[in-house]
C-alpha positions as CSV (number, residue, x, y, z in Angstrom):
1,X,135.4,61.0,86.8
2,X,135.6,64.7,87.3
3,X,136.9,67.1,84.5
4,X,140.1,68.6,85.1
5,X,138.7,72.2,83.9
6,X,135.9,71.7,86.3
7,X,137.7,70.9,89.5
8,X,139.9,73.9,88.8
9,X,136.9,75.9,87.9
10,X,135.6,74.8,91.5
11,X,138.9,75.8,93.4
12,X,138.9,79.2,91.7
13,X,135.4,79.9,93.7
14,X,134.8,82.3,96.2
15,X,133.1,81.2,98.9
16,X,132.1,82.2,102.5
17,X,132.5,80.5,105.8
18,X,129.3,79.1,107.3
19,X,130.2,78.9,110.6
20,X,132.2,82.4,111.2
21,X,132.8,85.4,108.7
22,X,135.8,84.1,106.9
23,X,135.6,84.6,103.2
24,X,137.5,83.1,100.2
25,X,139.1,81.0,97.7
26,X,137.4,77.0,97.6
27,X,140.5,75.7,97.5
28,X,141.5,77.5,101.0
29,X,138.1,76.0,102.6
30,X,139.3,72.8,104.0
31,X,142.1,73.9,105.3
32,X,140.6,76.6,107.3
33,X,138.0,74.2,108.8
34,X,140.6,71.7,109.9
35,X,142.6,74.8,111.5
36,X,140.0,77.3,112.9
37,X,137.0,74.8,113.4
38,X,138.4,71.6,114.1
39,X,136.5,71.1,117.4
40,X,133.3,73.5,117.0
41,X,131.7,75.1,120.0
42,X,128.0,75.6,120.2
43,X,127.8,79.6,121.0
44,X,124.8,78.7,123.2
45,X,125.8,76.6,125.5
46,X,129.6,76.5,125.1
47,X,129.6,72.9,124.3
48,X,132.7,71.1,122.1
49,X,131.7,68.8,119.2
50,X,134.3,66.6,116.8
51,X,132.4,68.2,113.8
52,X,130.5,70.7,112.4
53,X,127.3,68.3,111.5
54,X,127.1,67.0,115.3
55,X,127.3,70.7,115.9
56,X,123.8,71.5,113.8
57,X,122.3,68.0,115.4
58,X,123.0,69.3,119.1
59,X,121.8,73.2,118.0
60,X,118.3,71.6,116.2
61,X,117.3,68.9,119.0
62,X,119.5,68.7,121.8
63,X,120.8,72.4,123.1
64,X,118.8,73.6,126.1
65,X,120.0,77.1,125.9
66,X,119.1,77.8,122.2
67,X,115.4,76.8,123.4
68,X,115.4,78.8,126.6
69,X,116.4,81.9,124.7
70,X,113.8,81.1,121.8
71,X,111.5,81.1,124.8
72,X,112.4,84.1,126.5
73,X,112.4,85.8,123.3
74,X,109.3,84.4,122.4
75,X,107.5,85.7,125.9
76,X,109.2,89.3,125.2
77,X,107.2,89.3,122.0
78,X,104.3,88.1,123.6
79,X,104.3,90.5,126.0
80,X,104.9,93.3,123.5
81,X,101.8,91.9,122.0
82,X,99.4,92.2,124.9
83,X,100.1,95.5,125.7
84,X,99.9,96.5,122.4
85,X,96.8,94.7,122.1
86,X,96.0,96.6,125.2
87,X,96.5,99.9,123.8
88,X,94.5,99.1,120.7
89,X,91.0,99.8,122.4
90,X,91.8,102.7,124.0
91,X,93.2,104.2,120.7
92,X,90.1,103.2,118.8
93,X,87.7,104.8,121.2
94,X,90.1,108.1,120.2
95,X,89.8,107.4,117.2
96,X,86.2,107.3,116.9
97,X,85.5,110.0,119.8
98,X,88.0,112.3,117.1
99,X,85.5,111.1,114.3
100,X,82.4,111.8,115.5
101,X,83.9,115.3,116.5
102,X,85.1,115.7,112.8
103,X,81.7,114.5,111.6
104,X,79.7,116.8,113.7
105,X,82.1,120.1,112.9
106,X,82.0,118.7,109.6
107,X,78.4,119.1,109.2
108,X,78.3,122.6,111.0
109,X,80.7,124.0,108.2
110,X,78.3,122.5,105.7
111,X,75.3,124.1,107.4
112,X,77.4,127.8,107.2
113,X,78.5,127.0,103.8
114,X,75.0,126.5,102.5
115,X,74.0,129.7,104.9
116,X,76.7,131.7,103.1
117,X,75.7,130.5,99.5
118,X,72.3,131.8,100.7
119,X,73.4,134.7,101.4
120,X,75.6,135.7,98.8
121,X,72.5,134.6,95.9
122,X,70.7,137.2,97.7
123,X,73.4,140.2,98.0
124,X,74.0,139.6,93.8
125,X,70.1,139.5,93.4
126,X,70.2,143.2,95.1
127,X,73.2,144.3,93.3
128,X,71.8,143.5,89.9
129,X,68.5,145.1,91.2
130,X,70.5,148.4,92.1
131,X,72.6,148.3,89.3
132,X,69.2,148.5,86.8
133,X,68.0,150.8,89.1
134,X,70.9,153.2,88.8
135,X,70.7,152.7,85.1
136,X,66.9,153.9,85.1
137,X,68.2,156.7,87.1
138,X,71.1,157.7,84.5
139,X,69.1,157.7,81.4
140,X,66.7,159.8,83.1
141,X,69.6,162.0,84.3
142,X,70.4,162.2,80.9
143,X,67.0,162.5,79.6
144,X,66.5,165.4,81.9
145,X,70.2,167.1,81.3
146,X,69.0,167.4,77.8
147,X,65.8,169.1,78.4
148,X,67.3,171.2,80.9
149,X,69.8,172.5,77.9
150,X,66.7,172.8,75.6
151,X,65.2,174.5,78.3
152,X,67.9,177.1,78.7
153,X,68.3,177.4,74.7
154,X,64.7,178.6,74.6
155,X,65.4,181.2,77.6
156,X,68.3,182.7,75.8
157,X,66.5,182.8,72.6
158,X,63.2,184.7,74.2
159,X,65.5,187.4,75.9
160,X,67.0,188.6,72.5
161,X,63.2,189.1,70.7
162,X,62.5,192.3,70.4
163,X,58.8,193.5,70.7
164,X,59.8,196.9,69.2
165,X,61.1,196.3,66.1
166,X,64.9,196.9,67.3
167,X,67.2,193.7,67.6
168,X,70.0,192.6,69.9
169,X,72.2,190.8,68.7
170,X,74.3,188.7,70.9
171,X,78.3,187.7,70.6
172,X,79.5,185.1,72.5
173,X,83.7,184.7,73.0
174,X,83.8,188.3,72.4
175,X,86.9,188.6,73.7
176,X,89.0,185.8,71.4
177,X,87.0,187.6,68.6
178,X,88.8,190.9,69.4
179,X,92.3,189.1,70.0
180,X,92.0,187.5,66.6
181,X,90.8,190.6,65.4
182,X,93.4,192.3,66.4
183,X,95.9,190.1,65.4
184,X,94.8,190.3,61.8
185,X,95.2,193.8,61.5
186,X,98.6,193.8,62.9
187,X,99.5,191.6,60.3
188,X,97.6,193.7,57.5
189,X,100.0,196.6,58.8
190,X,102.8,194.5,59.5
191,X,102.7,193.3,55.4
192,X,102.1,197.1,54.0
């Protein structure tokens, strides 16, 4: 014997219609079969049944309609099949006419990157050669700049001896000399 609790609990269930999209309460169910599906109709073949388990017999063995549409869609698909198998070789010669093409224009921008690294080892070989080259050449630059201003301090120095016993003496800046000169003795006068 059933609980009391439980068959409430049962009628109190939402539930969905299996044969059409009607929706709710258990305790509704029966009488919506007996009012909207009392005699169901295959949607197939249009036939009428007395209930809704003859129904599922006739659509599972009996129903000629529901097989010749599984069959029709069945030959659809295989025929979407076959021409896709069709395609497939095709596509794969593409595919590897496009991968020998990638292979061989992959291996002729290897070739030009290792060309390139060649190159470029030898341009920074002959820029570090030039660069200690012009470094040799600026220390003798330098080397030579400071004999030429030894040189020309010797010059100067042989022009002012005297071979007569008289000397010459040389001033250089005369002219700020005289200006500070000058302003030293304004300010002599300037504080008598």
């Amino acid at each position: 014997m059933l609980d009391q609790s439980f068959i409430n609990g049962m009628k109190s269930l939402s539930i969905t219609c299996s044969l059409c999209l009607w929706n709710g309460l258990f305790k509704d169910y029966e009488e919506h079969l007996t009012t909207t599906h009392s005699n169901p109709i295959c949607e197939f073949c249009e036939e009428k049944f007395d209930s809704t388990i003859r129904l599922d017999e006739h659509k599972q063995k009996e129903c000629i309609k529901i097989t010749t549409t599984t069959n029709k869609n069945i030959n659809k698909q295989m025929q979407r099949i076959c021409e896709t198998r069709n395609i497939l070789p095709s596509g794969i010669q593409i595919l590897n006419d496009d991968t020998q093409s990638l292979s061989s224009e992959s291996s002729r921008l290897l070739s030009s990157i290792q060309s390139l690294a060649q190159h470029f080892s030898s341009i920074k070989f002959s820029i570090q050669e030039e660069s200690s080259f012009l470094n040799g050449i600026k220390i003798n630059q330098e080397i030579l700049q400071q004999d030429i201003e030894s040189l020309k301090q010797k010059i100067d120095n042989t022009q002012y001896v005297s071979y007569d016993g008289t000397f010459t003496w040389r001033i250089t800046h005369i002219y700020e000399k005289m200006c500070k000169f000058n302003l030293k003795k304004t300010k002599i006068i300037l504080l008598k």
